[in-house]
C-alpha positions as CSV (number, residue, x, y, z in Angstrom):
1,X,-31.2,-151.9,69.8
2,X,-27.3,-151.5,69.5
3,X,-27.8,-147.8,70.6
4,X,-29.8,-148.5,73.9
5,X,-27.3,-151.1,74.7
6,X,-24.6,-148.5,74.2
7,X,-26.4,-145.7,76.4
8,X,-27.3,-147.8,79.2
9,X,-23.3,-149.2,79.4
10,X,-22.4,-145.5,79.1
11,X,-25.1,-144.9,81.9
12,X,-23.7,-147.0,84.1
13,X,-19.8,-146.4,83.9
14,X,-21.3,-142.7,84.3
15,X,-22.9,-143.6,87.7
16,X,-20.0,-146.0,89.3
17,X,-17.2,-143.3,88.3
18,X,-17.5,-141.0,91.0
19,X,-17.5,-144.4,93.4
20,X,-14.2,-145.4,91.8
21,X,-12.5,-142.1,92.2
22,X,-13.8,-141.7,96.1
23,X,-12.2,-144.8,97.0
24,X,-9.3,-143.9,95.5
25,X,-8.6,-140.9,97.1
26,X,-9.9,-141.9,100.5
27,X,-7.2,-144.9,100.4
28,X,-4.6,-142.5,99.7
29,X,-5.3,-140.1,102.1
30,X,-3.6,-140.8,105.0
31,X,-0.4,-140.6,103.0
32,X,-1.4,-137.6,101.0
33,X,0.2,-134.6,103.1
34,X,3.8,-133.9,105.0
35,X,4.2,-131.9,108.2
36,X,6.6,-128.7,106.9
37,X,8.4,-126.6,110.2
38,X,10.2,-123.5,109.7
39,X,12.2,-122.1,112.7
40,X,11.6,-118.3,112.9
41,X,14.3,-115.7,113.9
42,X,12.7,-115.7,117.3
43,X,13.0,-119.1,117.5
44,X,9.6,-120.2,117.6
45,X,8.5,-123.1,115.0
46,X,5.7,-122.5,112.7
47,X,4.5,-125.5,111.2
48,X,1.2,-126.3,108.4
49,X,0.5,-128.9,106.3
50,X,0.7,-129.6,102.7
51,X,0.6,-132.2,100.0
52,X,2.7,-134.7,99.8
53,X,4.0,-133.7,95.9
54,X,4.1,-130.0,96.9
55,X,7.0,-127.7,98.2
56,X,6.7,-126.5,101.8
57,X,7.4,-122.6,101.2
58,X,7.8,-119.8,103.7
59,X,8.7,-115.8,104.1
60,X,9.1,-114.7,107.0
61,X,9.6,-111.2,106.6
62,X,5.5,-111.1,105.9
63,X,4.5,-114.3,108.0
64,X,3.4,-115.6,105.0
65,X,3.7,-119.9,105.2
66,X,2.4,-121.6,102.5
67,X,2.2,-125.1,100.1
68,X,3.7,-124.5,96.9
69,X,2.8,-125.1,93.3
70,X,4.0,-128.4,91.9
71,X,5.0,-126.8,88.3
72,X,6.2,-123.0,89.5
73,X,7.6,-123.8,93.6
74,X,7.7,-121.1,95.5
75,X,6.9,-118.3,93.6
């Protein structure tokens, strides 16, 4: 009887933790990203989005613009 107790409570935090973890995120998502702008050589300002924990990185000797990694930067 203990066991089907156990399995049905399991069961249930199973089903309601994708709920939890969607309300989360969707109240933090307005915040979640930053605007990054680069002025190029030509003067012309490229700008993309990227997380808000995550480095805004650019070359622009390949037009390459890009979010970084939060561990490695720019790499």
């Amino acid at each position: 009887m203990l066991r089907v107790l156990f399995s049905v409570a399991a069961a249930a935090l199973l089903a309601a933790a994708p709920l939890a973890l969607t309300a989360t995120t969707a109240a933090a998502a307005p915040n979640a990203t930053k605007v990054c702008k680069h002025k190029t050589s030509s003067g012309k300002i490229k700008t993309w989005r990227c997380g808000k924990d995550q480095p805004c990185c650019s070359a622009e000797m390949i037009n390459y613009y890009t979010c970084g990694s939060k561990t490695l930067g720019c790499l």
